[in-house]
N, CA and C atoms as an extended XYZ file, in Angstrom:
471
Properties=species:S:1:pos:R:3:atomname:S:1:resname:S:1:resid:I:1 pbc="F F F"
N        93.060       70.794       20.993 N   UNK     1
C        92.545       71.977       20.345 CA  UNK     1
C        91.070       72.164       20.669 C   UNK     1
N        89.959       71.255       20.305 N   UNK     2
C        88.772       71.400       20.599 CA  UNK     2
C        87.977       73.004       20.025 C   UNK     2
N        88.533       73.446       19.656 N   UNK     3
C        87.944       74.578       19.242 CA  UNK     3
C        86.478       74.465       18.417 C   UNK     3
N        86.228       73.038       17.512 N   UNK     4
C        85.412       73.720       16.427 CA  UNK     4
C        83.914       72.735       16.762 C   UNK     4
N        82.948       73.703       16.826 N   UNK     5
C        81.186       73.135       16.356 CA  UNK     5
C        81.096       72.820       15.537 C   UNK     5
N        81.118       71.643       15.150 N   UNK     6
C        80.340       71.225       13.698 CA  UNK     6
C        78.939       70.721       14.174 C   UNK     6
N        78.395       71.443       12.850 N   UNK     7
C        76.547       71.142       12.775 CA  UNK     7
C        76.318       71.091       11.294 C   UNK     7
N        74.932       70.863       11.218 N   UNK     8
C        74.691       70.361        9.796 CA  UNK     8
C        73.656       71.594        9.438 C   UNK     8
N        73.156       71.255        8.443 N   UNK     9
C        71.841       72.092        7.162 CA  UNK     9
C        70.555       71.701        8.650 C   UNK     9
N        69.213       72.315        8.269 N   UNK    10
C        68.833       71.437        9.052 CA  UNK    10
C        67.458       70.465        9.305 C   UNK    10
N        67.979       70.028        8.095 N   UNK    11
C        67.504       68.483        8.130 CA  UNK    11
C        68.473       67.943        7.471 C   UNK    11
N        69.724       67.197        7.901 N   UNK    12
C        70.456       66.507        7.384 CA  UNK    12
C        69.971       65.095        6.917 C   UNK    12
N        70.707       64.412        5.972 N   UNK    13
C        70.657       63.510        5.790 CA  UNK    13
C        71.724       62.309        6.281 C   UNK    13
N        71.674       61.457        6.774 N   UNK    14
C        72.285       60.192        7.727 CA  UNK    14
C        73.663       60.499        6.996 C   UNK    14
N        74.501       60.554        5.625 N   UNK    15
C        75.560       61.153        5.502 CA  UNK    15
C        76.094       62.313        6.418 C   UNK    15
N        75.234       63.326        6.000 N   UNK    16
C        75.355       64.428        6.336 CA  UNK    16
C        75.796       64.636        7.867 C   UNK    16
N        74.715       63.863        8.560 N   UNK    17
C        75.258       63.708        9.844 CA  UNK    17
C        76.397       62.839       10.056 C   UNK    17
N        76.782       61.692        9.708 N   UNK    18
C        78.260       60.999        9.745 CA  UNK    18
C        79.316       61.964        9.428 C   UNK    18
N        79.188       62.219        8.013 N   UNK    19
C        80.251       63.307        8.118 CA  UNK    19
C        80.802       64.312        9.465 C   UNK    19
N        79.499       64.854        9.983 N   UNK    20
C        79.666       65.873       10.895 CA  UNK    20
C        79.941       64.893       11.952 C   UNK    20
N        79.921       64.027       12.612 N   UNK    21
C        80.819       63.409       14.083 CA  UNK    21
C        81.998       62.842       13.468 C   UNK    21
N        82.412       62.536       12.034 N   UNK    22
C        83.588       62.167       11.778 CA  UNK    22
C        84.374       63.153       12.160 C   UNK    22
N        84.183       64.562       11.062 N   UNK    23
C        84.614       65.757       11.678 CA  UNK    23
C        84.940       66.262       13.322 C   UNK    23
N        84.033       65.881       14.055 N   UNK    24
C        83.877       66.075       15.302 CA  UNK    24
C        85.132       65.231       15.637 C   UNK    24
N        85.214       64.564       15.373 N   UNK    25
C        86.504       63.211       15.871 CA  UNK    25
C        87.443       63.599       15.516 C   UNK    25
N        88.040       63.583       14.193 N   UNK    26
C        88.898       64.119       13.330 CA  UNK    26
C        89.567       65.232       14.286 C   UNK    26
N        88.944       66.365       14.294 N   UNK    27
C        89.419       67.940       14.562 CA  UNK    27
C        89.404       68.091       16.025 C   UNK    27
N        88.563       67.134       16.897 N   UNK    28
C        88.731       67.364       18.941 CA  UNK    28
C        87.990       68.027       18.870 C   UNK    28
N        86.645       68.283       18.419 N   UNK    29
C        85.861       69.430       17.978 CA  UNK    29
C        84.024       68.607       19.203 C   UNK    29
N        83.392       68.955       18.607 N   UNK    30
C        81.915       68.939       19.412 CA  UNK    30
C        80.911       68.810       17.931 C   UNK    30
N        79.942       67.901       17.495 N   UNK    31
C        79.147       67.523       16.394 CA  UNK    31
C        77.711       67.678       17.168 C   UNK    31
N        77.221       68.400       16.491 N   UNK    32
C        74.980       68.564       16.764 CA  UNK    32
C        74.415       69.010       15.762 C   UNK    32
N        73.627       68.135       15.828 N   UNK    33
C        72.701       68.575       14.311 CA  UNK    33
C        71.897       69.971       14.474 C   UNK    33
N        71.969       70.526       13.815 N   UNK    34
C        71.387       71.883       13.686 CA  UNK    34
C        69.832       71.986       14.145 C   UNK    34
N        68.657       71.078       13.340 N   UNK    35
C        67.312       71.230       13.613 CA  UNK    35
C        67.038       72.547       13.508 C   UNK    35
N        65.794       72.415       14.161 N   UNK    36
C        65.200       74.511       13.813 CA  UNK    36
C        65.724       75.425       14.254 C   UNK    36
N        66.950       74.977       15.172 N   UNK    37
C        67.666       76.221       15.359 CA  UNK    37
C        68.350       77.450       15.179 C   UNK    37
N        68.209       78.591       14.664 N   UNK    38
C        68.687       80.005       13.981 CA  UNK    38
C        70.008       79.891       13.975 C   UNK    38
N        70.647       80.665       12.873 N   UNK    39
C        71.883       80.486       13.244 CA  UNK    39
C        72.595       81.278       14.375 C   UNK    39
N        71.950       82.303       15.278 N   UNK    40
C        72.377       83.034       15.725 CA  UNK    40
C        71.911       82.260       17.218 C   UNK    40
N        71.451       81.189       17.097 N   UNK    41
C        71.332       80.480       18.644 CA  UNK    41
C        72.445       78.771       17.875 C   UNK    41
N        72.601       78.813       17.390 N   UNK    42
C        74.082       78.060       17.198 CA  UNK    42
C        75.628       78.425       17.498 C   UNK    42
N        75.709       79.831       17.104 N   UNK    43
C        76.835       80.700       17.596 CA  UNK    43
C        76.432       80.474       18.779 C   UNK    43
N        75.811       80.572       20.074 N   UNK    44
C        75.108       81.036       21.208 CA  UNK    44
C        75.793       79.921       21.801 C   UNK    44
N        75.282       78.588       20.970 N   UNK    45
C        75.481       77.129       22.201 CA  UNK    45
C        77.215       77.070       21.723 C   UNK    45
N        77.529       77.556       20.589 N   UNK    46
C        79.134       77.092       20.706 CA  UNK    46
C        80.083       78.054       21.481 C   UNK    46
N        79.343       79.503       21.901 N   UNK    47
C        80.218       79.945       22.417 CA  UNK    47
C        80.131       79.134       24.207 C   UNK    47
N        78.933       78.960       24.347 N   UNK    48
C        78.331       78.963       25.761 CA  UNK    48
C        79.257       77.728       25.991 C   UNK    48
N        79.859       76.515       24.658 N   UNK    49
C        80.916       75.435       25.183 CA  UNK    49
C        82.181       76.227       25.160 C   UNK    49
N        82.635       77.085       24.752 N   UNK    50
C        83.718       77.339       24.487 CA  UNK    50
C        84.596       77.453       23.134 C   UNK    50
N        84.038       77.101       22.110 N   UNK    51
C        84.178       76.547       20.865 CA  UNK    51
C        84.559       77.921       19.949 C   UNK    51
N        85.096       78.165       19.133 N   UNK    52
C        85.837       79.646       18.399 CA  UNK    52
C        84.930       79.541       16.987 C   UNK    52
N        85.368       78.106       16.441 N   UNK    53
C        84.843       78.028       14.971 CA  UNK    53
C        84.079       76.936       15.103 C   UNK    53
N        82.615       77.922       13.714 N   UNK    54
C        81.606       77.146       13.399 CA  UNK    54
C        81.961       76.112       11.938 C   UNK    54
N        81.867       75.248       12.128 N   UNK    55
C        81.914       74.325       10.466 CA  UNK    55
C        80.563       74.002       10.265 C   UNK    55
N        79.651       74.371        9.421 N   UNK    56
C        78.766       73.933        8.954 CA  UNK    56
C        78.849       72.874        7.446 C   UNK    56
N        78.200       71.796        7.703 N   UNK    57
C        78.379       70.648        6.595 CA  UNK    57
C        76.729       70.701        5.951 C   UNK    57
N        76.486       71.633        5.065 N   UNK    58
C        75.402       71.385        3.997 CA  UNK    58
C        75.463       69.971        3.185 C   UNK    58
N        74.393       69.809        2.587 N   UNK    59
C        73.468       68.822        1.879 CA  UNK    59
C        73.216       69.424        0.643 C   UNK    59
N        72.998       68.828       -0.255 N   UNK    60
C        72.595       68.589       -1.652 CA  UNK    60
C        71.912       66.988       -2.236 C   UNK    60
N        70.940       67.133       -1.948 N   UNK    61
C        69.782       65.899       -2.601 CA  UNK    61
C        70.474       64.474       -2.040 C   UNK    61
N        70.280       65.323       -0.591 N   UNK    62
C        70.650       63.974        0.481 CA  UNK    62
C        72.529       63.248        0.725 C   UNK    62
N        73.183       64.563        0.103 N   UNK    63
C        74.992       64.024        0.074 CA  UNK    63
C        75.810       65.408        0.805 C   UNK    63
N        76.233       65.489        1.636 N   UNK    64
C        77.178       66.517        2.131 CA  UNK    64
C        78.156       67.095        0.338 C   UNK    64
N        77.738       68.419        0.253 N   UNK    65
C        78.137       69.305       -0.522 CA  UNK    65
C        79.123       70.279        0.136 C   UNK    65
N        78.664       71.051        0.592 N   UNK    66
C        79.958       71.750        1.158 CA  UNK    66
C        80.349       71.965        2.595 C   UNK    66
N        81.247       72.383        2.865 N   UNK    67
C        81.720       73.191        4.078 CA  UNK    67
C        81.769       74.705        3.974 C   UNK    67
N        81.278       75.178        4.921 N   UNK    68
C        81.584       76.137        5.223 CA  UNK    68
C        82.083       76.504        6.935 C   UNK    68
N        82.982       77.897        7.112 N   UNK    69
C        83.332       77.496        8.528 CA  UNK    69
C        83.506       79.714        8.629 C   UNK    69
N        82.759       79.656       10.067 N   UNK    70
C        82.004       80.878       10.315 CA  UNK    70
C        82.883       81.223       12.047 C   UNK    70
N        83.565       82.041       11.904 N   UNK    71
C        84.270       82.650       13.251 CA  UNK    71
C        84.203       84.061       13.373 C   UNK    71
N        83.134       84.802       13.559 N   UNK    72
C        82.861       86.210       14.033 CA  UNK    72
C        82.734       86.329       12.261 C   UNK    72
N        82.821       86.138       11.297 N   UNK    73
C        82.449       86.533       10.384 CA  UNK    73
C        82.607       84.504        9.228 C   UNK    73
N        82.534       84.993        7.923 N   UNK    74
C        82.532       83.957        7.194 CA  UNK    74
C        84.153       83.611        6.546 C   UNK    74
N        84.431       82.586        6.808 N   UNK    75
C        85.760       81.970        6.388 CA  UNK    75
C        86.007       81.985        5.160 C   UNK    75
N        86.873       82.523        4.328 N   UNK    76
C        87.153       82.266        3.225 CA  UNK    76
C        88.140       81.136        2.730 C   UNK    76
N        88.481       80.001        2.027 N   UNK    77
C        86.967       79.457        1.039 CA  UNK    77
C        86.040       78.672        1.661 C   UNK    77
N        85.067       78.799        1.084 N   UNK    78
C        83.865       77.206        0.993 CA  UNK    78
C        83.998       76.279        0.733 C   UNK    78
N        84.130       75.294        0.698 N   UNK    79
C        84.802       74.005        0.364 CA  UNK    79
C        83.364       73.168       -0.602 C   UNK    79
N        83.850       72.865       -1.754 N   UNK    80
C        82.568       72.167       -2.408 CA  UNK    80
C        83.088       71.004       -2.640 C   UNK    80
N        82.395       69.853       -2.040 N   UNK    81
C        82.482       68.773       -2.201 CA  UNK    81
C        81.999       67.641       -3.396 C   UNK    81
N        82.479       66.808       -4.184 N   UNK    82
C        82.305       65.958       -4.920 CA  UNK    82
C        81.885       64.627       -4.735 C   UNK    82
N        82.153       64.482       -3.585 N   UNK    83
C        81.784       63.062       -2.772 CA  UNK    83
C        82.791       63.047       -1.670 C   UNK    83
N        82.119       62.400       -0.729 N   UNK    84
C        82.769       61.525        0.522 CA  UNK    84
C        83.095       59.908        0.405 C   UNK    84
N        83.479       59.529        0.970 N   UNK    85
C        84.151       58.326        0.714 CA  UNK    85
C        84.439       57.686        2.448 C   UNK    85
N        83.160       56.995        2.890 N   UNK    86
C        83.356       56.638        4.455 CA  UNK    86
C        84.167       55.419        4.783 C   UNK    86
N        85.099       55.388        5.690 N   UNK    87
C        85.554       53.872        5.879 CA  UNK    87
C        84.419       52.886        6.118 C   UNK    87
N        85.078       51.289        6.204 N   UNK    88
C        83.984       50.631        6.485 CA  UNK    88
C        83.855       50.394        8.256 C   UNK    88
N        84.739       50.712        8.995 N   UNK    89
C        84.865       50.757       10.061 CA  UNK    89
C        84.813       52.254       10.655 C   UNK    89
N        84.011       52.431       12.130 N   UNK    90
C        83.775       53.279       12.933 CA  UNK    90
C        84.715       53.859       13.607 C   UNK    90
N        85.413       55.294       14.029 N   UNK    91
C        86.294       55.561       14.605 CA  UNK    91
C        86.160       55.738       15.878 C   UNK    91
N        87.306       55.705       16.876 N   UNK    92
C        86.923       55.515       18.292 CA  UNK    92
C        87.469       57.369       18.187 C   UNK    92
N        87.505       58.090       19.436 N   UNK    93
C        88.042       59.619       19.340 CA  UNK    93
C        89.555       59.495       19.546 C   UNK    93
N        90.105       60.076       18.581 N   UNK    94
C        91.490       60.265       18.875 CA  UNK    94
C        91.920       61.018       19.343 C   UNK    94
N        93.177       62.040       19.222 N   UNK    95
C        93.399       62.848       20.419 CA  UNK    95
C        93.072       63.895       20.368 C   UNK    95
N        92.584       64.279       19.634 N   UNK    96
C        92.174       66.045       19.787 CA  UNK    96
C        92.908       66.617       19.146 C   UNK    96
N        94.000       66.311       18.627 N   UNK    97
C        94.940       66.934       18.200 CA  UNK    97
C        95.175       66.999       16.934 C   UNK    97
N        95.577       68.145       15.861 N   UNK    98
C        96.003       67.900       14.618 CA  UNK    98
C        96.417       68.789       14.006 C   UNK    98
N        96.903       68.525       12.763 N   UNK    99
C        97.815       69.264       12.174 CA  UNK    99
C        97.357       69.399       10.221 C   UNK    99
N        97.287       70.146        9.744 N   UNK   100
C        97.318       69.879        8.248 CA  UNK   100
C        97.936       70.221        7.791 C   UNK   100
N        98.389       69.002        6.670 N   UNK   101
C        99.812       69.002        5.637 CA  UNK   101
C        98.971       69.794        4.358 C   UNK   101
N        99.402       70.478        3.860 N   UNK   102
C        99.545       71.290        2.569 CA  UNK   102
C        99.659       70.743        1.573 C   UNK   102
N        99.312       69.810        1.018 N   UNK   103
C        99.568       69.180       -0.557 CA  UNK   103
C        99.642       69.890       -1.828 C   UNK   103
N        99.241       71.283       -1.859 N   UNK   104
C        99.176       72.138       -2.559 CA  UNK   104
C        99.198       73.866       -2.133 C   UNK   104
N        98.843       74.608       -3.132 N   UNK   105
C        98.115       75.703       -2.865 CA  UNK   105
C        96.722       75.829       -2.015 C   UNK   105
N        96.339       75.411       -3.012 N   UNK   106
C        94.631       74.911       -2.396 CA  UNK   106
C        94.951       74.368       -1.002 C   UNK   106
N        95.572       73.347       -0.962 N   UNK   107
C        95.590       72.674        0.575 CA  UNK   107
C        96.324       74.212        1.614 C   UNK   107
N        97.056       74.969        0.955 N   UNK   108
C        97.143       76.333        1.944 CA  UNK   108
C        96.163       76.653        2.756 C   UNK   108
N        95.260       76.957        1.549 N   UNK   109
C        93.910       77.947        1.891 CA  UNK   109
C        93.353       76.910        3.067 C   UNK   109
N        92.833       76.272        2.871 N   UNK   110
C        92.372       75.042        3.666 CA  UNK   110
C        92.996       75.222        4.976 C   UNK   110
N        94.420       74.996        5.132 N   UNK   111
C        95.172       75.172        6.189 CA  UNK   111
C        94.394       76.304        7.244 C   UNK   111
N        94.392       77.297        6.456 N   UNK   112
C        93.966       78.555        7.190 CA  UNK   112
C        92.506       78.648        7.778 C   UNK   112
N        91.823       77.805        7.148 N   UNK   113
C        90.560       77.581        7.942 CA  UNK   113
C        90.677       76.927        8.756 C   UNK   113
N        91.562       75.664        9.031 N   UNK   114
C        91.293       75.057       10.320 CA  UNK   114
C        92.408       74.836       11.390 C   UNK   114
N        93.412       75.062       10.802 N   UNK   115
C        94.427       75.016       12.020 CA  UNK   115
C        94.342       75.981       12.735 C   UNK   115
N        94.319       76.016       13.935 N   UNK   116
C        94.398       77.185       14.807 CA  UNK   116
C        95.687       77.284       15.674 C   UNK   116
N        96.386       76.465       16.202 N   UNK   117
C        97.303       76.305       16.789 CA  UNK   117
C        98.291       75.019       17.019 C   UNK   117
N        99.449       75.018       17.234 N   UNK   118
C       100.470       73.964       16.754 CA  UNK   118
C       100.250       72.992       18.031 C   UNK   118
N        99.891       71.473       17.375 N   UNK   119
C        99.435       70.612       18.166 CA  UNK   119
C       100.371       69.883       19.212 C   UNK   119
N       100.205       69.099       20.285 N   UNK   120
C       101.091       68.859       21.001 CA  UNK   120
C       101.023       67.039       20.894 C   UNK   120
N       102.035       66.365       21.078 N   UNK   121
C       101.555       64.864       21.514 CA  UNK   121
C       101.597       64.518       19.752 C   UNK   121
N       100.821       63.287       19.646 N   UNK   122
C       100.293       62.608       18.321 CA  UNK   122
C        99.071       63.018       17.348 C   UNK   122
N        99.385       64.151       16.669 N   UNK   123
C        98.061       64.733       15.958 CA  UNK   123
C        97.883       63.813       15.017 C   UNK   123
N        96.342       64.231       14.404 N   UNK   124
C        95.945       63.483       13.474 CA  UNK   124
C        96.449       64.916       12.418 C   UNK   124
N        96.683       63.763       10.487 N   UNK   125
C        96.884       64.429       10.100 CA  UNK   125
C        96.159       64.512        8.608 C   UNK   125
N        95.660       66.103        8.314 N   UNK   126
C        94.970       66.822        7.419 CA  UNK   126
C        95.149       66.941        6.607 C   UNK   126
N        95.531       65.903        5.183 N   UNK   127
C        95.975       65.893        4.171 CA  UNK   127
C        94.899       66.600        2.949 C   UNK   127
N        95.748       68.335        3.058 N   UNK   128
C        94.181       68.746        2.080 CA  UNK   128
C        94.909       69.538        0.568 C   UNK   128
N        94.454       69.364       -0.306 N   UNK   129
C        95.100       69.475       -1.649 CA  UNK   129
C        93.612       70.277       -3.018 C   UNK   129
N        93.728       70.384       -3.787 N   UNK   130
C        92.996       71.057       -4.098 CA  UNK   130
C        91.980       69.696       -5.178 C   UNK   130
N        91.978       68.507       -4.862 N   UNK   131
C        91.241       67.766       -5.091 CA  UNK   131
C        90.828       66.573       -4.210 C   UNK   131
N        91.915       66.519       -2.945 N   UNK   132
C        90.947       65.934       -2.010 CA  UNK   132
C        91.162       66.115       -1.057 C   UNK   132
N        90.578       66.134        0.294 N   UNK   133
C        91.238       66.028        2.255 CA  UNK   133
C        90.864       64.680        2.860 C   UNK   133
N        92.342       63.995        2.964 N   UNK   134
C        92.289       62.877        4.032 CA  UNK   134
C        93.045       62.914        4.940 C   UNK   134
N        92.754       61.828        6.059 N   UNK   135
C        93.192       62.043        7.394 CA  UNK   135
C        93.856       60.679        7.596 C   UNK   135
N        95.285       61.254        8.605 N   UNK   136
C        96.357       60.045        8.946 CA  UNK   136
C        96.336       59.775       10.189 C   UNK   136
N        96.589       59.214       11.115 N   UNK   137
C        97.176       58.881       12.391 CA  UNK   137
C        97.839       57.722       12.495 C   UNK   137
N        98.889       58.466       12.978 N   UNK   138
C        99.902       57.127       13.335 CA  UNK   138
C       100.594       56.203       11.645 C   UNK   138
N       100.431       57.459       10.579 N   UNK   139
C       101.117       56.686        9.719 CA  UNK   139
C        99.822       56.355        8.556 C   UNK   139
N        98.314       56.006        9.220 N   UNK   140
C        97.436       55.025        8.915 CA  UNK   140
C        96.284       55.874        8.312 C   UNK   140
N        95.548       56.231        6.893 N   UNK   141
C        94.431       56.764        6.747 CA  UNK   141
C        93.323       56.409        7.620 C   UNK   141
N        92.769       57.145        8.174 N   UNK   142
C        91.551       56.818        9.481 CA  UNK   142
C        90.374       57.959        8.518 C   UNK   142
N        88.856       57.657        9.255 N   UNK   143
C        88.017       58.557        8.708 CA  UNK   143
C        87.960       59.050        7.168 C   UNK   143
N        86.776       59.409        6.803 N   UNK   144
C        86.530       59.629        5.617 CA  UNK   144
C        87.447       60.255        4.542 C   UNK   144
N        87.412       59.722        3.095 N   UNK   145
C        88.041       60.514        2.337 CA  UNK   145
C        87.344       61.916        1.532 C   UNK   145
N        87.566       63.045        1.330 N   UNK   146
C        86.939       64.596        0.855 CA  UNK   146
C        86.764       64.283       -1.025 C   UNK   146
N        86.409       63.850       -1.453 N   UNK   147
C        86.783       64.250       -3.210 CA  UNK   147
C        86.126       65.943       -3.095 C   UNK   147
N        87.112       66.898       -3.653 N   UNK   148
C        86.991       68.231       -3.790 CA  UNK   148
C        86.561       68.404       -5.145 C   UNK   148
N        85.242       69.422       -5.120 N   UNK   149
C        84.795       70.197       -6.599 CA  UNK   149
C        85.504       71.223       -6.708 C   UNK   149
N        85.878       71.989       -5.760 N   UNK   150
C        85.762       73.206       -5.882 CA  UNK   150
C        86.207       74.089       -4.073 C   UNK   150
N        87.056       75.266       -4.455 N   UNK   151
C        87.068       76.114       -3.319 CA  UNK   151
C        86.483       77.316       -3.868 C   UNK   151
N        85.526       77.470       -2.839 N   UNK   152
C        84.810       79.083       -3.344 CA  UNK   152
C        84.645       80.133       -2.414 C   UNK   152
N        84.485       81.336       -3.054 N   UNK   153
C        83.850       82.246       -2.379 CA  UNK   153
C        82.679       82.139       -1.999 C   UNK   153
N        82.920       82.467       -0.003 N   UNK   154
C        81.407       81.916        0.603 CA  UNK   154
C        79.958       82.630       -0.192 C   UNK   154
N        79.176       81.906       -0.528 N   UNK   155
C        77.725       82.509       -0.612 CA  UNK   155
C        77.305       83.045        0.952 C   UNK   155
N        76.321       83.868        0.433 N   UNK   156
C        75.618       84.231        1.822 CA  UNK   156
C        74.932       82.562        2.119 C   UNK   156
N        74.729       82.678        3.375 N   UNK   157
C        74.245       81.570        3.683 CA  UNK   157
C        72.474       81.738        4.431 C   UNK   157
């Protein structure tokens, strides 16, 4: 798939940035920290890779708070986060590939932000529900666990 940029707020905090290359791993996606860059020269470098959707991973007093995810306009919902939950081990890249299971309603909505197309081979898988998103492969939770606050309507950003 590879479709998605993830970048951060910009001055992330060392979470903030883990999160975002977990993500990057997770989804077959591309992770860069934002820095002073506008948002309209972020769209710029993800189209210039090829990339469709933006995920931006904000901060709150140094902890990844939400997601948001931006494709020619703003994704509906926002994803507000309660905490992350990192393994104690580092992930190597898996295949690029994935799929998300629906655990709920909420895990619908979710669905619709990030699946883009039906994966081929061994996807990783997107277990998203309306209180948390974790990820499987091969049977096995890999990468961080989501505790969910909240799905919202995007703020301007």
């Amino acid at each position: 798939m590879g479709s998605f940029y993830i970048t951060t707020g910009r001055k992330p905090s060392q979470n903030t940035r883990r999160l975002a290359k977990w993500l990057a791993i997770l989804l077959g996606g591309e992770s860069e920290n934002r820095g002073h860059r506008s948002f309209d020269e972020m769209a710029g470098r993800a189209s210039s890779k090829g990339l469709r959707r933006i995920v931006f991973v904000y901060e709150s007093h140094g902890n990844p708070s939400r997601i948001a995810v931006w494709e020619d306009e703003w994704l509906e919902p926002e994803i507000v986060l309660q905490s992350v939950e990192f393994p104690e081990k580092e992930a190597h890249r898996l295949s690029g590939e994935f799929k998300v299971v629906a655990e709920d309603a909420a895990g619908e909505k979710i669905r619709e932000l990030f699946e883009l197309e039906e994966p081929e081979g061994q996807p990783v898988e997107v277990h998203a529900g309306a209180k948390e998103i974790w990820f499987e492969f091969d049977g096995k939770r890999v990468g961080p666990t989501l505790a969910l606050k909240a799905l919202e309507k995007n703020a301007q950003h």
